[in-house]
N, C-alpha and C positions, 0 to 999 in steps of 0.2 A: 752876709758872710763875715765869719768873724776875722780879725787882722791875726797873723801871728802870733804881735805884740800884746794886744786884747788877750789873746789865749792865755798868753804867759803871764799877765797880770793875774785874771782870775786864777789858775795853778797854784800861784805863790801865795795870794790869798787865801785860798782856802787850805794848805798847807800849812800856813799859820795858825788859820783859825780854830783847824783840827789839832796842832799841839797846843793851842790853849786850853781846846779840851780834854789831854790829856789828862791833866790836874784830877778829871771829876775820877777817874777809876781810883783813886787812892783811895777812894770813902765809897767808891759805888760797889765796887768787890768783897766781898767778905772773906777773905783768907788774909794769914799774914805776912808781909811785909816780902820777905824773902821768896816766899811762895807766887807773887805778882809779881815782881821784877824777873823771877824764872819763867813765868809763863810770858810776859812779854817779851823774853829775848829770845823762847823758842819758837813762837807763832812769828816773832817778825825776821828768826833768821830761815825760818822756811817758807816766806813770802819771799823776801829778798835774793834767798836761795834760786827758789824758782824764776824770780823775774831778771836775774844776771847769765842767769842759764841759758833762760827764754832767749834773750837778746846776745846769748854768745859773745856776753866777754870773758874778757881773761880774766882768771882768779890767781894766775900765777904769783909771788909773792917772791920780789928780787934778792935774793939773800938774805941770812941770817940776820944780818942788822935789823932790815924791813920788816924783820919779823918778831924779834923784839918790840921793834918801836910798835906795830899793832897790836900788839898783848897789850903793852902798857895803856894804850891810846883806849882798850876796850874795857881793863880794869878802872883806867879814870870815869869813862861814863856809865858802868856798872855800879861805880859808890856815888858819882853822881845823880844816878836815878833813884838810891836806895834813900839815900838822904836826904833828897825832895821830896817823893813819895809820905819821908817820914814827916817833915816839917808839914807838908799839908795834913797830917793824920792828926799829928799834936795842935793844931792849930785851924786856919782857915784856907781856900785855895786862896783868897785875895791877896792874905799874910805875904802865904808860901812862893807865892808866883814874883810878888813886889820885891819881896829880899830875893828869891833867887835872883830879878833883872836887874842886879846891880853887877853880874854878871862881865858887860861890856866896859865897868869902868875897871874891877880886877885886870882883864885884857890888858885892857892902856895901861895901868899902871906895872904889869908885869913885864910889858914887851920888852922894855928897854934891854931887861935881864937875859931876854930870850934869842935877841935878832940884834940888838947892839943900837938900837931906833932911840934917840932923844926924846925924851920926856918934858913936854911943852909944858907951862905954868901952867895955861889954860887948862889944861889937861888934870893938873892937881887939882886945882878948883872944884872942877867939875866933878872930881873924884868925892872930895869936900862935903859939895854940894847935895851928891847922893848918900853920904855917908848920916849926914841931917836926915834929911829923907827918912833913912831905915830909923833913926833914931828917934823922929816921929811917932815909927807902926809902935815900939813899944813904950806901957803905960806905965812900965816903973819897971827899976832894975831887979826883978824878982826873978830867978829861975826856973820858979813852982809855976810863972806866969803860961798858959798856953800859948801867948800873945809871944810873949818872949821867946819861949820856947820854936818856934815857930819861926822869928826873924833869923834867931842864931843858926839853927838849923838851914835853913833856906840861903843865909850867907855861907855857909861850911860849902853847900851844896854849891851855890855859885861857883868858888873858889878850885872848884873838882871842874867842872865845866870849864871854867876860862881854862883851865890847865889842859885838859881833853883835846878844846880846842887850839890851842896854840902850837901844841906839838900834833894837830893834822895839819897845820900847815907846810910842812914839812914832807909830806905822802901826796896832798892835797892835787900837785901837778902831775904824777907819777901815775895814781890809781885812780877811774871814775868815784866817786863820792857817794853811791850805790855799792859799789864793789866796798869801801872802807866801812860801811855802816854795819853791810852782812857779816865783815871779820867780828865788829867790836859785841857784834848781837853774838855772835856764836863764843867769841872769850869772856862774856858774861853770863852766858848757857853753861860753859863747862865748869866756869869758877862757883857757880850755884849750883850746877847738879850733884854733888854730896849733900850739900843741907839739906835739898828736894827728897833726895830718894832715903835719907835719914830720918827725914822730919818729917813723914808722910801728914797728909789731909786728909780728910773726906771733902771730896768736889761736887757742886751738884751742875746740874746741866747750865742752869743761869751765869755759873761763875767761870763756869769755861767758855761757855761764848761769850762774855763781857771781857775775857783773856781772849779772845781772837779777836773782837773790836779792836784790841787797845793793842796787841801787836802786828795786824794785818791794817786797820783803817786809821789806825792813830799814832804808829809808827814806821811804818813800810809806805804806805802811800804818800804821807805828807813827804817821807824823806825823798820818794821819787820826783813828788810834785814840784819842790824846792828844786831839785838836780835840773827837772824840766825848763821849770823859770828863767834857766839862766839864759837857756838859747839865744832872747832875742830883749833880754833886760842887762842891764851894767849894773854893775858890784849894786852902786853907790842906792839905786829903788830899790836893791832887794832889803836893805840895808835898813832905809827909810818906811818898807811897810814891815818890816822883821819888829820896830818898834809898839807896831800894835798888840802884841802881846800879853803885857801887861793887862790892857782891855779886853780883850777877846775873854782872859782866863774868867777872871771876877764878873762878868758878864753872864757869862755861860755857868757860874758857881749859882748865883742869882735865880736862873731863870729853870736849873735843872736840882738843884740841892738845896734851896729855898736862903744861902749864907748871902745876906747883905751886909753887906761891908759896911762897918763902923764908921761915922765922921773923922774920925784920927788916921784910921786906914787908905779913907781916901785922902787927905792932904797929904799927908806920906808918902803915896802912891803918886800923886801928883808932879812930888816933890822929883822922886826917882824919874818918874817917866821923862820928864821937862828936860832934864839933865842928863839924860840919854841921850832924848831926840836930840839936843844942842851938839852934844860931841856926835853925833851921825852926822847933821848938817853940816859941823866946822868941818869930817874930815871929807865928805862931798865934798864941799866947796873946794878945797885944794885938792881934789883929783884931777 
């Protein structure tokens, strides 16, 4: 019999592992750009749809403020995904995934701005630290570089994320974290339904189920999985396996798109990761 806790470990795992694989539909899909982040916001907000329904919560949404701030919160990771998305298309998933997980050190260096939180040394450091890192993945300061192209990008894209999340902290206690996910899928549905129906495609059968993978199994589920986790896990392990990431992506780039990751990429990669985990660890420890 499995333990609760057991359960909610594997959950959070494989919730992770599934948005490392995220990455590969940017290369596995054949439409463009705008056309994938539309079909994943529509397939995952009528998963989502259904599964808050299912479960009879509240969709109500407290006043006009709250409603502001989830437009906003759904346009941040609307240009957040478009812009990762793109960095992995110009580049590699390893690239894209490594500069996007600098991610958690934007966070800390933003917060202070956001919630009034002191900004520890250590904290710069470590920001420092990763900034090496990314300055590693690239091989020279060329723009034409796809390498390059690809860091910058994937940093833009971070930078959209940390921001996403910082202002859901703010909803985060108010709305289940299901119910916030369905909002920001549906104000990214609607903010791309002009290009969609402007910019029509031809779809074939393959590219539209590889669009319900990726917003039924690669965004709706993991997002549930992750919610599920928390029942009987504290912040601080979800925190500590959230940093597998990085690994999971370039792993799964490896074994299903055949991209091995350059020797520069991975000390880079290395670089970032180390310097992650350490500021996850130091803020565990003081929890």
């Amino acid at each position: 019999m499995v333990s609760p806790k057991t359960r909610n470990l594997i959950e959070l795992n494989v919730a992770v592992l599934l948005w490392g694989g995220t990455a590969l539909f940017a290369k596995l899909i054949d439409l463009p750009l705008g056309h994938i982040i539309f079909g994943r916001s529509l397939t995952a907000a009528l998963a989502l749809g259904l599964f808050v329904t299912g479960l009879r919560m509240d969709l109500r949404i407290r006043g006009a403020r709250d409603t502001a701030g989830l437009i906003l919160i759904g346009v941040l990771l609307g240009v957040h995904w478009l812009t990762y998305f793109h960095a992995i298309q110009v580049s590699t998933v390893a690239v894209a995934i490594i500069a996007l997980h600098t991610y958690p050190m934007v966070t800390i260096l933003l917060e202070p701005w956001f919630f009034g939180e002191r900004l520890h040394r250590l904290d710069f450091a470590l920001g420092i630290a990763v900034l090496v890192g990314v300055a590693i993945l690239v091989p020279e300061l060329d723009p034409g570089s796809a390498t390059t192209q690809g860091v910058l990008w994937g940093v833009v894209s971070a930078v959209f994320f940390a921001l996403r999340n910082l202002l859901t902290r703010r909803y985060v206690q108010r709305y289940p974290s299901s119910v916030l996910m369905f909002y920001q899928a549906l104000v990214i549905l609607v903010c791309l339904a002009p290009y969609a129906l402007f910019h029509p495609v031809t779809t074939t059968r393959g590219s539209v189920a590889k669009l319900v993978l990726l917003g039924v199994v690669f965004t709706a589920l993991p997002q549930t999985l992750f919610t599920s986790s928390h029942t009987h896990l504290k912040a601080k392990t979800v925190s500590i396996i959230a940093t597998l990431l990085p690994v999971y992506g370039p792993v799964s780039a490896a074994l299903f798109l055949g991209e091995i990751p350059s020797v520069r990429t991975v000390i880079g990669g290395v670089v970032v990761v180390v310097a992650v985990a350490a500021e996850t660890f130091r803020h565990v420890k003081a929890e």
